[in-house]
Every structure is written in C-alpha cells, then in structure tokens.
C-alpha positions as CSV (number, residue, x, y, z in Angstrom):
1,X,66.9,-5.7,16.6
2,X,65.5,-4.0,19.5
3,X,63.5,-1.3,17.1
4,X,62.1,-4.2,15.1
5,X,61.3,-5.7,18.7
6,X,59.4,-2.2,19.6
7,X,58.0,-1.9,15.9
8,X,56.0,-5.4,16.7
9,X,54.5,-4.7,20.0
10,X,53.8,-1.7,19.0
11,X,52.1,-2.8,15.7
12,X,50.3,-5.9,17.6
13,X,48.9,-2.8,20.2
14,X,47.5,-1.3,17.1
15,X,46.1,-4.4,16.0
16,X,44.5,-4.9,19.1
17,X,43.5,-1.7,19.5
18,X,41.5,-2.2,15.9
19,X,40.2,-5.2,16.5
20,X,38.9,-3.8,20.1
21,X,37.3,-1.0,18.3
22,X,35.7,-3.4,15.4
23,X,34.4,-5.6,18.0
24,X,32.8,-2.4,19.9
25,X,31.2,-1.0,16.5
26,X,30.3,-4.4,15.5
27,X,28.6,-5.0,19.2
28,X,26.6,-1.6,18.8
29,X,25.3,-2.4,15.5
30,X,24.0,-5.5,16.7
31,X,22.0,-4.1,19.5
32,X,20.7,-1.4,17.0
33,X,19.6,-4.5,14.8
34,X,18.4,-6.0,17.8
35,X,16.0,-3.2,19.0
36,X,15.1,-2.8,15.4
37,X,13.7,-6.1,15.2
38,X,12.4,-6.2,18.5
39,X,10.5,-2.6,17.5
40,X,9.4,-4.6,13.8
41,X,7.5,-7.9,15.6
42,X,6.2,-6.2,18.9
43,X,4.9,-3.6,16.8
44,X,3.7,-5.1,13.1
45,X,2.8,-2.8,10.8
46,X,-0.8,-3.3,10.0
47,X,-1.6,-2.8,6.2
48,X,-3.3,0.3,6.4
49,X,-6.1,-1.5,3.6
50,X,-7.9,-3.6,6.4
51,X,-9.2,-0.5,7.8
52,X,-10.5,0.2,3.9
53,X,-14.4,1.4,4.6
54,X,-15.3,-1.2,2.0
55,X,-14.8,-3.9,4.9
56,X,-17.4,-2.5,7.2
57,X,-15.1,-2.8,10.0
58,X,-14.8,-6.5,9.7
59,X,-12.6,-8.3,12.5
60,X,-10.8,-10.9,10.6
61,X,-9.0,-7.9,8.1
62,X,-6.0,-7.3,10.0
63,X,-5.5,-11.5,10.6
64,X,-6.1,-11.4,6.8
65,X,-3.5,-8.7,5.7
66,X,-1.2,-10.4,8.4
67,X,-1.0,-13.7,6.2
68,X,-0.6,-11.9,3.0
69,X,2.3,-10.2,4.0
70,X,4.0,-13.8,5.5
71,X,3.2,-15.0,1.8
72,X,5.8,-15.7,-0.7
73,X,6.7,-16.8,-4.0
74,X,8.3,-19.7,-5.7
75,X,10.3,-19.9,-9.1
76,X,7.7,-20.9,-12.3
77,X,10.0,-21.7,-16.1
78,X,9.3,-19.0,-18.2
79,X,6.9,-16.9,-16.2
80,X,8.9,-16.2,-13.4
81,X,6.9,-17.1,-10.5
82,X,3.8,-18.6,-8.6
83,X,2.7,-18.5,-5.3
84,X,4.1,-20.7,-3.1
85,X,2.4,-23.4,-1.0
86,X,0.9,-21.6,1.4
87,X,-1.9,-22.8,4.4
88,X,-3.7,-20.4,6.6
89,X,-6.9,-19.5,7.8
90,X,-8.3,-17.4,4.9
91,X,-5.9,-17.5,2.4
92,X,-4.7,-21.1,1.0
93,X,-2.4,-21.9,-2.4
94,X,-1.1,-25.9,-3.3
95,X,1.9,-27.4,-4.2
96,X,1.1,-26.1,-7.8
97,X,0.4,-22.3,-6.8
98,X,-2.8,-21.8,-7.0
99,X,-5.6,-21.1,-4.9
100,X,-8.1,-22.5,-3.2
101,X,-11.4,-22.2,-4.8
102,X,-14.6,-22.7,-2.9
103,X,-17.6,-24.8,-4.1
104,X,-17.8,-27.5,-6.3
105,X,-17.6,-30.7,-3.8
106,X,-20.4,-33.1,-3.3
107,X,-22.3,-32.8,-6.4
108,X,-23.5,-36.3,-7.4
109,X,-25.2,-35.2,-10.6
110,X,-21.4,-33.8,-11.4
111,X,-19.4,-36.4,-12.5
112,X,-17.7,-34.6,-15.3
113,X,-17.2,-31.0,-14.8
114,X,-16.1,-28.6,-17.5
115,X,-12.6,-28.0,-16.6
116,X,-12.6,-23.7,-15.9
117,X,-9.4,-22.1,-16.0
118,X,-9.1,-18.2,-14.5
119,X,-6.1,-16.6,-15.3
120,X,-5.0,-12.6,-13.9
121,X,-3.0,-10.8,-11.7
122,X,-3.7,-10.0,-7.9
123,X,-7.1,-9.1,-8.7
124,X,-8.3,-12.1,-10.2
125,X,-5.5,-14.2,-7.0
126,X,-7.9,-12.3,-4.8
127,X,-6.1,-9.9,-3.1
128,X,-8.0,-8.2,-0.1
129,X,-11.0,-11.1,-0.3
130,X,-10.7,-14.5,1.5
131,X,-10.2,-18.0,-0.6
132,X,-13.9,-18.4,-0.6
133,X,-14.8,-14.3,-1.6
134,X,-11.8,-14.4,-4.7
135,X,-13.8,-13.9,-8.6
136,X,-12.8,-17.9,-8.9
137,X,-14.7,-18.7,-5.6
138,X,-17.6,-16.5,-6.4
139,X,-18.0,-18.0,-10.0
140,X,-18.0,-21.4,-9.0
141,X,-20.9,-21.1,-6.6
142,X,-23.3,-18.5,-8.8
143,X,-22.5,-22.0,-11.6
144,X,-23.4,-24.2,-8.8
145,X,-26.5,-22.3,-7.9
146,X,-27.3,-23.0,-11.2
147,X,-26.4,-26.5,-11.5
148,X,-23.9,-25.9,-13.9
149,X,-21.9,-28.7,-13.4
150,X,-18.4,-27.0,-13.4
151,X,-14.8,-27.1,-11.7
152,X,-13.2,-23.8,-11.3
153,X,-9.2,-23.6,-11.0
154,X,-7.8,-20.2,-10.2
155,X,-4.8,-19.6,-11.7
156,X,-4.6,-16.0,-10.7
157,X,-1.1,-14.8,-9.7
158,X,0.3,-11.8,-7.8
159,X,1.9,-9.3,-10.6
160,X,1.2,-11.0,-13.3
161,X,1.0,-9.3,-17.0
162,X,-1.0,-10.5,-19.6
163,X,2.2,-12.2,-21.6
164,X,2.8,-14.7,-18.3
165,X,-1.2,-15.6,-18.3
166,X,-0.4,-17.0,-21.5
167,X,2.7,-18.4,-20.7
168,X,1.1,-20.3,-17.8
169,X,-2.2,-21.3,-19.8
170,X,0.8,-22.7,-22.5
171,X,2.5,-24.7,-19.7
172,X,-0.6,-26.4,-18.5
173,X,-1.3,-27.4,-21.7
174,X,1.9,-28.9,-22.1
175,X,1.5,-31.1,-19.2
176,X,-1.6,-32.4,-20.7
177,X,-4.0,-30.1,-18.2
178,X,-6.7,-29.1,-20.8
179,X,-9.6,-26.8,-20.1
180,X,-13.2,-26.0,-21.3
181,X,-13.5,-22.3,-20.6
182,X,-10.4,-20.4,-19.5
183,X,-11.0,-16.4,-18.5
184,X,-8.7,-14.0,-18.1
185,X,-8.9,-11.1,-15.9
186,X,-6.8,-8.0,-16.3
187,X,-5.3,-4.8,-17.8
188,X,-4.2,-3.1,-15.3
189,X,-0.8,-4.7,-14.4
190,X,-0.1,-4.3,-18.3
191,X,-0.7,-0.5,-18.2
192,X,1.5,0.0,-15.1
193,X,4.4,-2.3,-16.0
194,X,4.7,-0.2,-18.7
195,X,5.0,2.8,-16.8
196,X,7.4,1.4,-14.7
197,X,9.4,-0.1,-17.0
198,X,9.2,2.7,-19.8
199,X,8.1,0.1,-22.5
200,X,5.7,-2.2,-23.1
201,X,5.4,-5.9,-22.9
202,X,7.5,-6.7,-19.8
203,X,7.1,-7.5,-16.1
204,X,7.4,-6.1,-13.3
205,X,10.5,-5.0,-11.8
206,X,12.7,-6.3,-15.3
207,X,15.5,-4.4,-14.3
208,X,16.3,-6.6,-10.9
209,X,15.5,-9.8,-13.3
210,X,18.3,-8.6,-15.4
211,X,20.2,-8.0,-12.6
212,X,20.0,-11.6,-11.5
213,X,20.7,-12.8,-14.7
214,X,23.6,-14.7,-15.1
215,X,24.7,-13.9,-11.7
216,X,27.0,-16.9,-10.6
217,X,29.2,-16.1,-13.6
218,X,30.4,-13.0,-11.7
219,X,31.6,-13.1,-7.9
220,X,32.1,-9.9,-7.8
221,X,28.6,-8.9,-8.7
222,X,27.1,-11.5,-6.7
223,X,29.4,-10.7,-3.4
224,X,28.0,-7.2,-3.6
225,X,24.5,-8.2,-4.7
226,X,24.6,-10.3,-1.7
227,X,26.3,-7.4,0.9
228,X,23.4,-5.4,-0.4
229,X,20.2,-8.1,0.4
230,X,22.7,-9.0,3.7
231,X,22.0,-4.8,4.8
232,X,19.0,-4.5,3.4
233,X,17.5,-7.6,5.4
234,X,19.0,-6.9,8.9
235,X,16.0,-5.6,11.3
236,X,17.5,-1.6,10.6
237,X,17.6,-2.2,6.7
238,X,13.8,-3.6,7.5
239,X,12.7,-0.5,9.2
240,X,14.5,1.7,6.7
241,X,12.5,0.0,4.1
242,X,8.8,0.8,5.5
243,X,9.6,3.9,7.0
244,X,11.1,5.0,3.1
245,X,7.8,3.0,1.5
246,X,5.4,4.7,4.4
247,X,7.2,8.3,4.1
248,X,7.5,8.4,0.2
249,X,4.6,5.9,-1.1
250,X,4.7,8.1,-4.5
251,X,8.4,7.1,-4.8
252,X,8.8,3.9,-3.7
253,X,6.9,0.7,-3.0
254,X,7.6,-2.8,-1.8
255,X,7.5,-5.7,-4.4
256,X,8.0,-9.1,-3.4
257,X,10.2,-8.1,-0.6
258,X,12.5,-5.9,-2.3
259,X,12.3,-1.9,-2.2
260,X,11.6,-0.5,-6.1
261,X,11.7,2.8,-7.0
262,X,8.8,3.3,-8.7
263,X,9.7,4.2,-12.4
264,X,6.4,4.9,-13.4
265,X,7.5,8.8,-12.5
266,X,9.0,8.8,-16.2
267,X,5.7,9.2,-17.5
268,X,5.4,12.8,-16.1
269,X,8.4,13.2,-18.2
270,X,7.8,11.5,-21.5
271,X,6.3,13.9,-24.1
272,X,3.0,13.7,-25.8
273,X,4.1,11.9,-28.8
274,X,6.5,9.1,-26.9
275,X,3.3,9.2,-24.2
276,X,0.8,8.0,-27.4
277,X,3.6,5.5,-28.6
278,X,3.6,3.6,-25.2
279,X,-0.2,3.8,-25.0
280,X,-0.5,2.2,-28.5
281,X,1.8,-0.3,-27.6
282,X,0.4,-1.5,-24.3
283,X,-2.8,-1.8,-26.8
284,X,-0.8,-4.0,-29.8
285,X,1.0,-6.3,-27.1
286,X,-2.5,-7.0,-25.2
287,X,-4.1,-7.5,-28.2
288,X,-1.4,-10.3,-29.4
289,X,-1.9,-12.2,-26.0
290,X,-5.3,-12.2,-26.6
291,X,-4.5,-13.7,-30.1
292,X,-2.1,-16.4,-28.8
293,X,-4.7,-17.6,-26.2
294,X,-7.5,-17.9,-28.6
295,X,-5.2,-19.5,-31.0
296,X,-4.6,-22.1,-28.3
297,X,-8.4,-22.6,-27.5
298,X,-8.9,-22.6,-31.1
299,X,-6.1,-25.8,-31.6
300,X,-6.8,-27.6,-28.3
301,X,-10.7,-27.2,-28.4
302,X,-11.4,-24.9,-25.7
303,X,-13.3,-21.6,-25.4
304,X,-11.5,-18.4,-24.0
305,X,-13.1,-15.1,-22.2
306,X,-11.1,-11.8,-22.2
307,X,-12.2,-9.2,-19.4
308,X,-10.5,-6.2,-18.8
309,X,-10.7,-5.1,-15.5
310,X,-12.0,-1.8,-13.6
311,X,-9.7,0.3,-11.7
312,X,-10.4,3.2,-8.6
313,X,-10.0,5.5,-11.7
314,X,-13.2,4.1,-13.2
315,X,-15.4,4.7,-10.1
316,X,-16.9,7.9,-10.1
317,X,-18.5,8.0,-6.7
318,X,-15.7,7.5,-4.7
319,X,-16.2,7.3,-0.7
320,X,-13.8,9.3,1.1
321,X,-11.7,6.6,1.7
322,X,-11.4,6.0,-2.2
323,X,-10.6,9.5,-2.4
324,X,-8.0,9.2,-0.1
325,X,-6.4,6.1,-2.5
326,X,-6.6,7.9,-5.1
327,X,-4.9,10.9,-3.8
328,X,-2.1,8.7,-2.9
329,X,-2.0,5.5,-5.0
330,X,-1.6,7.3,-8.1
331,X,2.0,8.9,-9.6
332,X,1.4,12.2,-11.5
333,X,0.6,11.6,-14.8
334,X,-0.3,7.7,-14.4
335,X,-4.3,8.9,-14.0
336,X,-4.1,10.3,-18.1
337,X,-2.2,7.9,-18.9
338,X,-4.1,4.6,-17.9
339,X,-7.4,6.6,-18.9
340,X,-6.1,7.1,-22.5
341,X,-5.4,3.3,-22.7
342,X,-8.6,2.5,-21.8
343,X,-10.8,4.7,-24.3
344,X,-8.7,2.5,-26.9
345,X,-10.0,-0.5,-25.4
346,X,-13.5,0.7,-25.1
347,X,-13.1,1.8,-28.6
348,X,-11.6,-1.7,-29.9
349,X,-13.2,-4.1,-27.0
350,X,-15.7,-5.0,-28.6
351,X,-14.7,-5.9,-32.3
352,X,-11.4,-7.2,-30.4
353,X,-13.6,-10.0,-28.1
354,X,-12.8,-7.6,-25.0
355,X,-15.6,-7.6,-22.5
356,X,-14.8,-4.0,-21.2
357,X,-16.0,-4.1,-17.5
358,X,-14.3,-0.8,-16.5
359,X,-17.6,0.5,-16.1
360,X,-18.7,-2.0,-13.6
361,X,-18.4,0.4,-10.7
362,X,-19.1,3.5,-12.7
363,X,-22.0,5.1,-10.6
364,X,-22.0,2.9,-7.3
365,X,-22.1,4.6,-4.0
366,X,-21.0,1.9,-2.0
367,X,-17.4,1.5,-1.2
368,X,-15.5,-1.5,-2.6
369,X,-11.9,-0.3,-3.5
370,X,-9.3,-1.1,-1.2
371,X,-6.3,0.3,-3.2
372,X,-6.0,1.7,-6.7
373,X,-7.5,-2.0,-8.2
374,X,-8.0,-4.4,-5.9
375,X,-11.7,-5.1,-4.4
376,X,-13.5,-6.5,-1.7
377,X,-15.0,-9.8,-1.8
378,X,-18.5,-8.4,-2.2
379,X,-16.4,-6.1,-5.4
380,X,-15.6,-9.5,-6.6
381,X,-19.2,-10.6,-6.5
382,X,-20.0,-8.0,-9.0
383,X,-17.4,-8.2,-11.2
384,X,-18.1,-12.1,-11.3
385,X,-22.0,-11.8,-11.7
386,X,-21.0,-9.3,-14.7
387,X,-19.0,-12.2,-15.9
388,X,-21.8,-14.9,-15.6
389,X,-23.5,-15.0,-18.7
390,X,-20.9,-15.6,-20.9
391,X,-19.4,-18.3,-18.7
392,X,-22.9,-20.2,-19.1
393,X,-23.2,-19.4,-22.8
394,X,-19.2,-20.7,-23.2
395,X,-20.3,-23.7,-21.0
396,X,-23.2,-24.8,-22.9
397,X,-21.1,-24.7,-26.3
398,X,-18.7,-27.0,-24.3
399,X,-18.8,-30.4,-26.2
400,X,-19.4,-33.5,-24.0
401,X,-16.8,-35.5,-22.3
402,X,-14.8,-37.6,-25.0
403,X,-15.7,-35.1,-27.9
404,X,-13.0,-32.7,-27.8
405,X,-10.9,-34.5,-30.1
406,X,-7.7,-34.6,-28.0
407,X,-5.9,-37.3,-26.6
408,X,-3.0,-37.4,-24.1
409,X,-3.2,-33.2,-24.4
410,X,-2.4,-33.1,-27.8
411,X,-4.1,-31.5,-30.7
412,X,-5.1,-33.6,-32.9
C-alpha cells in the first residue's frame, strides 16, 4: 500500500513537473509570437513595387500597396473566387466583386448605355493603378470624351485564367445580366499557370484546391490541415513567410495568403519535346475559351474583343528598374518559354480574332512596368487607347435598345 502511496505522489510530481514545464514552453512561445507581431505592424513591409520608377515617386503608392495587401477574396460557384467587398481610398470592389469604374455618371444624352463587360486577371482588376487609372476606368472616359454613350463594368479578377473569364461571363448571363461589348484581357496568367501547374488549362495553385476538396469528410486531414494554417498564421509563422518569400523570391511567392512554392521551376526541367507539348496546349485551351465566348456573344447577341496582353518580356527598352524585375521576377526557363507561346499567337492572332498587343511597349523608353506584367495607370492608358478603336467599331454595330432579340436573358 505504502509503494502504491509513493508511486502516486511521485507520479502527480511528475505530472506537475510536465505541466510546469508545458506552461513555461508554452509562455515563451507566446512572447516569441508576441514580439513577432509586434516587429510585423510597427514595421509593415512596404511592397517594394510603390517605389517602381514608373510612379515618379508619387506619395499615395505606399497608402495604395498598403490596401492591396489588407484585400481579400470571397468564394465565386465554379470559378473559385472574386474580390470581396472592399472600400478604401483608391481601391473600391461591391458586393458583387467588382470594381469601381470611373466615368460614366451624369450624362443626360445617356439614357441607355451599351452595357460593356471587361473580363482579365490582375492586369485588367488594375493592379498597381487606382480605381479611376484601371484599363476599365480609362476606357470609359476616352468613350465619354467621345460621347459614346457607354457603361463600363470591370469584371477583372486577381489570378484569373482565361477558362474562369468565361465561366464568369457564363454566370452573368445566367442571371439575365447581358452585355453589348464584352473584352477580355489576358494571356499571361494562362502561360504561367501552366508552368506552375505542369499542364495546361487549370488555375492557380490546383494542388491546394485539391487539397481542400472534400475536406470535412476526413478529420484527420482537416485536424492537421488546420494545425498547419494554425502555425503558419501565428505572428512567427508570418515572419517566416516574408522572410522565406523576400529571401527566395525565385522559389517561393505569396498567393492569396498562403506560401506556394513556385512549380513553375519544372520547366527548366521538362525536355524540348514535353516543353513544345505544354506550349501547344496553352495555345489549343486559349483558343477554345475564345471559342466558347464568341459562341455566347454569337447566341445572346453581343459582340466580344480578345486582347492578349504585353508582358516586361515584351519591352525592349527597359529602365533599370525593369531590368531589375526582370532579373528577379522571372524563373529560369519561364523567359523561353512564355516567348515561344507568344510567337504562336502572333503567328495565329490574327486569323484567330486575337488582337496581339504584346508589342504595345515594344520600343518605349519610359518606364511603366511595375513587376513582370502589371502597369501603371498611365501603362493602362496605352494599352486602353490601343484598344479604342475596336470598342467604337463594336459599339456602333451594337443594335439599339429593344433589338437584341432577348427577353428575360434568354436566347431566343
């Protein structure tokens, strides 16, 4: 009796002892997260783009990039995602995800606009340009300079591939939303999801979508999934994350919060034959987009623009500051690789209904790239006058009010 007596205490010491030392470790790693935090808000990391030369040393860049990063996203049926609601001083998005597009208001002689649709990733969201600098914004008041009596509605969202463009144009359709003119913007998303991925035709980052899938099903995997985030979302796991991104920008990136290694350092890997494959089937699955969206304009009565975009890659003056991005932005082998895809489209574009505006910043001096694709807003005034006259010529083929033959957004 008395060793089972001694056995006790002498186990409850032990607990004690364990639970002393837990609550120690556990204190420690707390104040670690603390200061870790503390270091993350009293020292934000300012996007190293608002200092981009493009901007001229502008003051309102680093208030700008400061909102972008607080941004988020909000689930979309089949294409994932779309900007969240979202109200700030330069960048603004509504309950339906889209952003605010300058111009248009106060136009008595405009009582029924022709309904314009943009559709893109980042580029055409605006990334880098405020709401009233974004290709949407800049379109709508070149139209209204020219008393085009228009309503521009960008649909742009961050990350998006060509194949959710179209799945978004098909949802609004479904809800009755019918355009005149929709325009789509991009290209370069396609060509590096592909690289990241290894195949063609998805989205970015499939493998954490998979992931996700069906996760509820499985506590285990979602227990661990949600240790993992739990870690990975404490102020040290935070600091870990930019210091990794920061230190290794060739290796990993950031993407909607979450830290991706960048897969796109396959393509170094992938021999010449798998390497024209993927090329040739970033081309087929573009192509087919562009087929289903003029298949819809064709059946609901609207006309549809295709643009594919420029990239820094396409610049051949490049300031030293574009240089720089260049140096950095791209993986080895991705500069061949995206240049390859877009010889095919030059060589296709225009038989295809491809307005090919890579060359847009061919043999300009000025700076405008921020990153590896993304513009200023004066980058987006060029690529939108480039647009311009096709958007009138579509416009004027636009048939009156209450001639389009469809009633309660159905083809008839």
């Amino acid at each position: 009796m008395n060793n089972l007596v001694e056995w006790l205490r002498a186990a409850g010491r032990g607990v004690r002892l364990v639970w002393m030392q837990a609550g120690v470790t556990l204190l420690i790693l707390l104040v670690i997260d603390g200061i870790a935090i503390v270091a993350l808000h009293s020292e934000p990391a300012e996007d190293p783009r608002a200092r981009a030369d493009g901007y001229h040393n502008a003051a309102w860049t680093p208030e700008y990039f400061g909102e972008y990063a607080s941004m988020r996203v909000r689930w979309q049926p089949y294409a994932y995602w779309v900007g969240a609601e979202y109200e700030s001083k330069y960048i603004n998005v509504d309950a339906a995800g889209f952003r605010r597009t300058l111009g248009g208001e106060d136009r008595p002689d405009c009582k029924h606009p022709a309904r314009i649709f943009t559709f893109g990733g980042s580029t055409m969201w605006g990334e880098g340009a405020r709401d009233d600098e974004t290709i949407a914004s800049w379109i709508q008041s070149m139209l209204d300079s020219e008393q085009m009596c228009a309503q521009v509605t960008n649909m742009g969202q961050d990350g998006y591939v060509s194949t959710q463009e179209v799945l978004l144009l098909a949802e609004q359709l479904r809800r009755g939303s019918i355009p005149d003119l929709v325009i789509f913007y991009d290209g370069y998303n396609d060509v590096f999801a592909a690289e990241n991925n290894g195949v063609a035709g998805l989205t970015y980052n499939e493998e954490t979508r998979r992931k996700e899938f069906n996760l509820l099903s499985y506590p285990r995997r979602l227990y661990l999934s949600a240790a993992s985030r739990f870690v990975l979302d404490t102020g040290v796991g935070e600091l870990a994350k930019r210091l990794l991104v920061k230190m290794r920008p060739n290796q990993f990136s950031e993407i909607q919060g979450r830290l991706v290694r960048t897969g796109a350092a396959r393509v170094k890997a992938i021999r010449l034959e798998d390497d024209q494959k993927l090329q040739e089937s970033v081309v087929r699955l573009y192509l087919l987009n562009k087929i289903l969206a003029d298949a819809m304009a064709s059946k609901y009565g609207f006309r549809s623009l295709t643009y594919w975009q420029p990239c820094l890659l396409d610049k051949n003056q490049v300031t030293v500051y574009e240089k720089s991005q260049k140096e950095t932005r791209f993986l080895p082998g991705e500069p061949e690789f995206d240049r390859a895809i877009s010889r095919r489209i030059a060589q296709i574009g225009a038989q295809s209904g491809i307005h090919d505006l890579s060359g847009v910043f061919h043999d300009v001096t000025e700076p405008y790239f921020i990153d590896e694709a993304h513009v200023t807003g004066e980058g987006n005034r060029i690529v939108a006058k480039a647009m311009l006259a096709d958007i009138e010529a579509a416009l004027r083929s636009v048939k009156p009010p209450g001639a389009t033959g469809l009633e309660g957004g159905a083809p008839k």
